[in-house]
C-alpha positions as CSV (number, residue, x, y, z in Angstrom):
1,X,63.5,-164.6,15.7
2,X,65.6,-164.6,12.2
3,X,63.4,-163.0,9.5
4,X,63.4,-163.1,5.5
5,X,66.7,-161.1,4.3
6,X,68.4,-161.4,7.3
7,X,71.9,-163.3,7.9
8,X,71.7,-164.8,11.1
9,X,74.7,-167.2,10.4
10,X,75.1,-170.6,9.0
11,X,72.2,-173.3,10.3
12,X,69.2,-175.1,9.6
13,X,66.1,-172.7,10.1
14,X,62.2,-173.4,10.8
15,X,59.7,-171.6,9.2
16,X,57.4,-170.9,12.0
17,X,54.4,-171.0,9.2
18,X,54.6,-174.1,7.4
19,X,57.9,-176.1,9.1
20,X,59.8,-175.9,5.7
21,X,64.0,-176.1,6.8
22,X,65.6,-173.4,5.3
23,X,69.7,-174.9,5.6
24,X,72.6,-171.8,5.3
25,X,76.1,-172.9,4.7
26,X,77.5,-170.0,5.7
27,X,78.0,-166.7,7.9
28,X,77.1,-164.3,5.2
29,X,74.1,-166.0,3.6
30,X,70.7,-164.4,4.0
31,X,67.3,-166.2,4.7
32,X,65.6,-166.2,1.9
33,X,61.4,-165.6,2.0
34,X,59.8,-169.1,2.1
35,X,60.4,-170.9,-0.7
36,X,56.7,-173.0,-0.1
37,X,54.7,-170.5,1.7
38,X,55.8,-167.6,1.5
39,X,56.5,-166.4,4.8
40,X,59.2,-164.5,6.7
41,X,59.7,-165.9,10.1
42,X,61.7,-168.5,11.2
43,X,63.3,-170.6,14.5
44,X,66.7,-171.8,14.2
45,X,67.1,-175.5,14.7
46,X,69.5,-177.1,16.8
């Protein structure tokens, strides 16, 4: 499970707290912390 700081590659990720859709362009960018609820955790989307 990809977590707050992490750079899990580009994607569209989940936030397994609020369902916010976190969307990295590329390889090298990190998740960042929640930007509506704060949290760390999320799923990545297919």
């Amino acid at each position: 499970m990809p977590k707050a700081g992490e750079t899990p590659g580009a994607g569209n990720f989940q936030c397994t707290k609020c369902g916010y859709i976190v969307a990295l362009a590329n390889a090298t960018d990190k998740l960042p912390v929640c930007p509506k609820c704060r949290a760390v955790d999320y799923i990545k989307k297919k």
